[in-house]
C-alpha positions in Angstrom: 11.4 36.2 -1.1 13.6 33.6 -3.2 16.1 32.4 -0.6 18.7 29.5 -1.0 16.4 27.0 0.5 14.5 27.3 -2.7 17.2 25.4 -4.4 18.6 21.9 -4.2 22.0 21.1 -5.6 22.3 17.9 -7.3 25.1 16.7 -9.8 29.2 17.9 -8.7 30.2 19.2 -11.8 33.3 21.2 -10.9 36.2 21.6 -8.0 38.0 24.1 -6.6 38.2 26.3 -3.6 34.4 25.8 -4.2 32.4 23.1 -5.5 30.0 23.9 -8.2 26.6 21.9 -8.8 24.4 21.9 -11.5 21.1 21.9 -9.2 17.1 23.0 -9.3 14.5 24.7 -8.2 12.6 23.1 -5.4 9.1 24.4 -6.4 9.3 24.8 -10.3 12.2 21.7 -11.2 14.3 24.5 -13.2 18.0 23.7 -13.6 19.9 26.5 -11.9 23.8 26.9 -10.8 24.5 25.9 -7.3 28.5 27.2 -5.6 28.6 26.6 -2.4 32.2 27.6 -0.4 32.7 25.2 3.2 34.3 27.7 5.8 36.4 24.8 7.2 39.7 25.8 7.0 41.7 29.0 8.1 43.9 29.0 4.7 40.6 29.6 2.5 40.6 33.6 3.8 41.0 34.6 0.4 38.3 32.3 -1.1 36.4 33.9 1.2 37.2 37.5 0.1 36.9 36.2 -3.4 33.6 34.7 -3.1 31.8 37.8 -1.1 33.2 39.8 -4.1 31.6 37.4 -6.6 28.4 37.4 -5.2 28.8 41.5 -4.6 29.4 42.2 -8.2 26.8 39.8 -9.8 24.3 41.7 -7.7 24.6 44.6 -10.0 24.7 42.6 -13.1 21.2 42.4 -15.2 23.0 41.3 -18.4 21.3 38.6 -20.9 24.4 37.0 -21.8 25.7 36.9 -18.0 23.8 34.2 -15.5 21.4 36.0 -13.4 22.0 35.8 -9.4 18.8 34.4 -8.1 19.8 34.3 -4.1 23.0 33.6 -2.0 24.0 33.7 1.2 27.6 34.7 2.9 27.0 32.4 6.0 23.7 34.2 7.5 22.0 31.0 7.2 24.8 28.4 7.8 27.8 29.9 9.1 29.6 26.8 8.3 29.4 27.5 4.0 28.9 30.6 1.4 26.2 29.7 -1.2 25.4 31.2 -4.3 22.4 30.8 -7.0 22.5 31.4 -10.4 20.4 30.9 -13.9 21.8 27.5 -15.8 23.2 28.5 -19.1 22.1 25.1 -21.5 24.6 24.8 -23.9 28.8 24.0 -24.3 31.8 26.2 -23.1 34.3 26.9 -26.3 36.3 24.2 -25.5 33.5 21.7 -27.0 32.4 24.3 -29.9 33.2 23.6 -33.8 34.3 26.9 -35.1 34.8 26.6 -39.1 36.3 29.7 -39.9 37.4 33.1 -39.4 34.2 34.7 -39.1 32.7 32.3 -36.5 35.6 33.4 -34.6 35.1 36.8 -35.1 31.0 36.6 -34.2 32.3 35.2 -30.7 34.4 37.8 -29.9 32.0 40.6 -31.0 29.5 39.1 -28.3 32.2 39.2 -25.9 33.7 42.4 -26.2 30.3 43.4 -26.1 29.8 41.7 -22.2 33.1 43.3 -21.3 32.2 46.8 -22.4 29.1 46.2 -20.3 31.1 45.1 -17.5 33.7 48.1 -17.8 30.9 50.7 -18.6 30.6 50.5 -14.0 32.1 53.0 -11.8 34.5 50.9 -10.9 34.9 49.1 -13.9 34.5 45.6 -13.3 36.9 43.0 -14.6 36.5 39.1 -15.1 40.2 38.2 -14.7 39.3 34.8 -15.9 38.5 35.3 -19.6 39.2 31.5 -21.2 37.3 29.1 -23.5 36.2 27.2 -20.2 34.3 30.6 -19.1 32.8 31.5 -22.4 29.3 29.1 -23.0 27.0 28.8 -26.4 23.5 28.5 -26.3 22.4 28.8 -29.4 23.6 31.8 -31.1 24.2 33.7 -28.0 27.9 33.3 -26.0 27.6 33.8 -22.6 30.6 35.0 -20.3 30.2 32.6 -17.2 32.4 32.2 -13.4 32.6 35.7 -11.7 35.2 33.8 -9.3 38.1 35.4 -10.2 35.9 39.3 -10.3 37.6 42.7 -9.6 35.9 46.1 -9.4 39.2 48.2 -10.0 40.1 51.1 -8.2 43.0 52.9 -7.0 43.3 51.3 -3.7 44.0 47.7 -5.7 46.8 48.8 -8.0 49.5 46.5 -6.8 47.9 44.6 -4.7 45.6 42.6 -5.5 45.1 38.8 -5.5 46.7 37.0 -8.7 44.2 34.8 -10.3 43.5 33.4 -13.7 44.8 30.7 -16.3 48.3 29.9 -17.4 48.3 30.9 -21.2 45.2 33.3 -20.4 47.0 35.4 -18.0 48.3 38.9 -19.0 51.7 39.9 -17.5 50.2 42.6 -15.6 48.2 39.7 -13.2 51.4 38.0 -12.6 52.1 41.0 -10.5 48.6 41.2 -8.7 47.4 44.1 -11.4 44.1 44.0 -13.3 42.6 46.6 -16.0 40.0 46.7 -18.4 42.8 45.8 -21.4 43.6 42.4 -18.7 39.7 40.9 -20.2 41.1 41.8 -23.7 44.8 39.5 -23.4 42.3 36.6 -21.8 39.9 37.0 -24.8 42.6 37.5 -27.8 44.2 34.1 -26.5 40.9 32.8 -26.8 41.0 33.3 -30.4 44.2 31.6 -31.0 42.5 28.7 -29.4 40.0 28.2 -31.5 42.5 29.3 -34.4 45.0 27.3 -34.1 43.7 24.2 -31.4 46.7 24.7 -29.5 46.9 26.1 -26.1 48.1 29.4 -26.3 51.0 28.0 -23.8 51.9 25.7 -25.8 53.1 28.1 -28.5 56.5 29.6 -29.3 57.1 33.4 -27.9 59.6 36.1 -29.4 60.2 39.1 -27.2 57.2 38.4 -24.7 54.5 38.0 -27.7 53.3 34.3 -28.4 53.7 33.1 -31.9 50.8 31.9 -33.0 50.4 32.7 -36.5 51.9 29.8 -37.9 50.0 27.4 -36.3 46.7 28.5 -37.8 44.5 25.5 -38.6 42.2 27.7 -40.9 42.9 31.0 -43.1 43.2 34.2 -41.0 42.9 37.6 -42.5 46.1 40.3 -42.2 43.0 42.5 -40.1 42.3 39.6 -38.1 46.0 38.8 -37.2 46.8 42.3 -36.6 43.7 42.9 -34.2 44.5 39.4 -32.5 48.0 40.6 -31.8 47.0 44.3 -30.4 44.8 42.2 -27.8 47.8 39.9 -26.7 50.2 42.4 -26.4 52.6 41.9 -23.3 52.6 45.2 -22.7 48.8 46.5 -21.6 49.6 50.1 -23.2 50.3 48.7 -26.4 46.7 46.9 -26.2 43.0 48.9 -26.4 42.7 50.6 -24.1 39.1 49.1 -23.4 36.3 46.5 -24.8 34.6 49.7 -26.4 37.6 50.2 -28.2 38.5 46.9 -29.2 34.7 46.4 -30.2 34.6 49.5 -32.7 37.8 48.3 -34.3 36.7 44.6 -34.1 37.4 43.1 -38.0 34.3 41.6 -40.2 33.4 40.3 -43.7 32.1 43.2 -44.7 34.6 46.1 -46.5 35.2 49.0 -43.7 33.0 52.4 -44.4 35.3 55.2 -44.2 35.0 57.9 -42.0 34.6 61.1 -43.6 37.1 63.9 -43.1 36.2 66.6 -40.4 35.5 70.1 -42.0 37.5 71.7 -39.6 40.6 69.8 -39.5 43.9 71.1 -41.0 45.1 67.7 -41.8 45.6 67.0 -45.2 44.9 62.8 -46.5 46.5 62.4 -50.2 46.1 58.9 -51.8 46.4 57.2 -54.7 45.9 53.5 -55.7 49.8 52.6 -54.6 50.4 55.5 -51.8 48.8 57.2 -48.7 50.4 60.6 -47.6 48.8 62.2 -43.9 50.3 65.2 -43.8 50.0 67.6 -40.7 51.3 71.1 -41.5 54.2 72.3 -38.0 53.6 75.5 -36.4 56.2 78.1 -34.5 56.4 77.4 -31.0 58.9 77.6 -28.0 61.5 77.6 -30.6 60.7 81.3 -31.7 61.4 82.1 -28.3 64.9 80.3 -28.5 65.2 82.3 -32.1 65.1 85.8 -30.8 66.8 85.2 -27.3 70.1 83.5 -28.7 71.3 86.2 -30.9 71.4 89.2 -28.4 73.4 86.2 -26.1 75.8 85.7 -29.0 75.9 89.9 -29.5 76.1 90.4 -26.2 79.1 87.6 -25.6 81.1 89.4 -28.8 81.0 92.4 -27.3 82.7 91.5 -24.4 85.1 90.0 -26.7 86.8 93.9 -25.9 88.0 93.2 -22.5 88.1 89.2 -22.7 88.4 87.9 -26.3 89.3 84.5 -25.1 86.2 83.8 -23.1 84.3 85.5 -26.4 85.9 82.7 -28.2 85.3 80.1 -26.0 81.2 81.1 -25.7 80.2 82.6 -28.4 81.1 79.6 -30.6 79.3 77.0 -28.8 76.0 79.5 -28.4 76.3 80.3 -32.0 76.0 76.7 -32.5 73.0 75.3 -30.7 71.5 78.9 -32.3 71.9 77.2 -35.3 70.3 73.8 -34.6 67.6 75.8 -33.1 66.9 77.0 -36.4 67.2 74.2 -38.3 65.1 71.9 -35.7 62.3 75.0 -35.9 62.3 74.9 -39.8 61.9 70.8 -39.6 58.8 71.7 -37.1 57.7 74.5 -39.3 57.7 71.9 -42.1 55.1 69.6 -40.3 55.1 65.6 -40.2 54.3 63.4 -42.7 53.7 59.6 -42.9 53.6 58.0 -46.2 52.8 54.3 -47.4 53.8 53.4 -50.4 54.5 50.2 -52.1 55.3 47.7 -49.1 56.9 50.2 -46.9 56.0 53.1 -45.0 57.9 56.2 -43.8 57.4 58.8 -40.8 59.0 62.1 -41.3 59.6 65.2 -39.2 59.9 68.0 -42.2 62.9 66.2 -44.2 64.2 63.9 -41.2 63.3 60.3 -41.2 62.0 59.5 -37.7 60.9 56.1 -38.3 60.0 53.4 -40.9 59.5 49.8 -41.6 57.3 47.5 -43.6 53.4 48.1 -43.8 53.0 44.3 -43.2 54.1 45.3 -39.2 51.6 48.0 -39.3 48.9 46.8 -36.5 46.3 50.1 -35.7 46.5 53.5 -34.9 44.9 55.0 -31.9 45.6 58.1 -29.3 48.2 57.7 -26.6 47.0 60.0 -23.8 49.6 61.7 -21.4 49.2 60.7 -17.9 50.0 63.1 -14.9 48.4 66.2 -16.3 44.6 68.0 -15.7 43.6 68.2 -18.9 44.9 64.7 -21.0 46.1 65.8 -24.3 46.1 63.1 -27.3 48.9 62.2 -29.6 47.7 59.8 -32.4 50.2 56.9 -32.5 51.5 54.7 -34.9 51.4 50.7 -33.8 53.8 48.2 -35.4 55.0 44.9 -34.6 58.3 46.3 -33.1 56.8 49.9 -31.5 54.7 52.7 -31.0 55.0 55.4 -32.9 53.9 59.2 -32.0 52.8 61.1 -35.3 51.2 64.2 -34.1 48.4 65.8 -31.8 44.9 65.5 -32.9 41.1 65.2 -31.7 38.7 62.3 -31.4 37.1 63.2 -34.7 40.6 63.6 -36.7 42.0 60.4 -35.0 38.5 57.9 -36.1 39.2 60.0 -39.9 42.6 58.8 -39.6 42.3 56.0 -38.4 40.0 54.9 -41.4 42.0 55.9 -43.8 45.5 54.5 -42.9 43.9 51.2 -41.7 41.7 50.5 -45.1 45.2 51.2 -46.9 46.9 49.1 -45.0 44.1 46.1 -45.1 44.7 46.4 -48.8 48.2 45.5 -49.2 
């Protein structure tokens, strides 16, 4: 059984609350990882927490692009130190890469997002905190997500709590306050990519309303997809992000031209598009407002005819109830008449039957995906509309209709 006296530390080749060595194998000479954690001082009681959680999580991991833990000990051995073993990654962290262009860029990221889907496909998931160029090493053609340190397995019990770790410039807002999610990996790696976009520090950049500004320090050309996908991962606000590496991965940009989805054969949702203008159209239905239809008049009849023995409180209700009788009418025919979005030329448009809800440039359009309502047993999905400026409800729809639509809008929009 492989035990830390296997191993020998050799060359200090980083500091922190532990020191990290780049060390070998004892009986076969192979380079290995070597952190060891000296218990000798009371202040370092969340190092410690931090390191048994490190060693904890890695224990599940069996990942090829994640270094293997080979042995470790939490003090069994030497109550004095924790010590930890892992497989020696041979190559350069991102900070020492060359990345030419767009689509190297995009390559490291899809090897990423694919670690951190792996990572959030536990139960808990489990989060790096720590996602920075300094983590992220190259061998080869392979990226590999190193330094569990900062680790979290997420669960309802740490919500508010938890210990606030990671990079100035890499940290999402939602750490400040001692918060991790799956999205929190996404912020870390989206600042990546303005790294190695524009070879500034992403702190070192101008921000507008809580959102770095990094678009025109580019060193290299950046597609409107790329900027757009970039900016959904740095989002301040972890709503307005993917929800998760899965979902970032699927809508992840590439050289090639998107295949679109084809439309579900069930779906009432009707897609009309020409060269210069996309129109989704979803067709209202009667609701609660029927109800509202055929209860107000008999209140309105039933007010006037007690207009015999009080006339002036007649007046004085039956006006106001004939009134919101009336909106209720009109606001039902606007429902009746469905929403529509339409892009056209450089600007789009969301309407509720003839009422303008919402509308702005297509340049601000950034995705579409589902907002899910939270506090209810069954989660029911409203496909959303993301700009530069909001989020914008358009109407409820599956996961089949909302891929479809998705498709559609998004290869529109990448044309403009």
């Amino acid at each position: 059984m492989t035990t830390i006296r296997d191993f020998e530390p050799e060359e200090l080749i980083g500091e922190g609350q532990a020191e990290t060595y780049r060390g070998r194998e004892v009986a076969s000479g192979t380079w290995v990882l070597v952190k060891v954690l000296k218990l000798d001082s009371p202040s370092l009681w969340k190092g410690i927490e931090l390191f048994a959680r490190e060693v904890r999580s890695l224990e599940q991991l069996q990942h090829p692009q994640i270094p293997r833990l080979l042995a470790s000990d939490l003090g069994a051995e030497d109550p004095s130190r924790f010590v930890l073993v892992q497989t020696w990654v041979d190559g350069k962290d991102l900070r020492s890469c060359d990345f030419p262009d767009e689509n190297s860029v995009i390559e490291m990221a899809r090897q990423v997002l694919s670690i951190l889907a792996y990572l959030q496909s536990f139960s808990p998931p489990i989060i790096h905190r720590d996602i920075k160029p300094a983590n992220i090493v190259k061998s080869g053609d392979l990226y590999h997500l190193v330094d569990f340190g900062a680790v979290q397995l997420v669960t309802p019990a740490d919500e508010g709590g938890s210990t606030i770790v990671g990079t100035s410039g890499y940290l999402p807002p939602e750490q400040l306050m001692g918060r991790a999610e799956p999205s929190s990996d996404l912020f870390g790696l989206g600042m990546t990519m303005v790294r190695l976009l524009t070879g500034r520090e992403p702190d070192e950049l101008p921000v507008h309303r809580l959102r770095t500004v990094w678009e025109n320090a580019k060193k290299m050309p950046v597609s409107p997809r790329t900027e757009r996908f970039i900016n959904t991962l740095i989002a301040p606000h972890a709503a307005d992000r993917f929800a998760d590496a899965a979902t970032a991965l699927a809508a992840l940009p590439g050289d090639k031209e998107r295949a679109l989805v084809r439309r579900p054969s069930n779906t009432t949702i009707q897609v009309h598009r020409t060269p210069n203008e996309l129109r989704v159209v979803k067709e209202g239905t009667f609701g609660h407002e029927v109800l509202v239809l055929l209860a107000l008049p008999p209140c309105f009849l039933a007010v006037v005819l007690l207009a015999k023995l009080a006339w002036p409180v007649a007046i004085g209700l039956g006006i106001p109830i004939l009134v919101i009788s009336l909106k209720a009418a009109h606001d039902a025919a606007q429902r009746r008449r469905g929403t529509t979005l339409t892009l056209a030329g450089v600007r789009w448009e969301l309407r509720a039957g003839r009422k303008i809800r919402a509308s702005g440039p297509i340049s601000q359009i950034r995705d579409v995906w589902f907002q899910r309502a939270i506090g209810v047993s069954k989660p029911i999905q409203h496909l959303a509309l993301l700009t530069d400026e909001e989020t914008h409800t358009l109407f409820l729809a599956n996961d089949y209709e909302g891929r479809w639509l998705r498709s559609e809008i998004m290869d529109f929009v990448e044309e403009r």
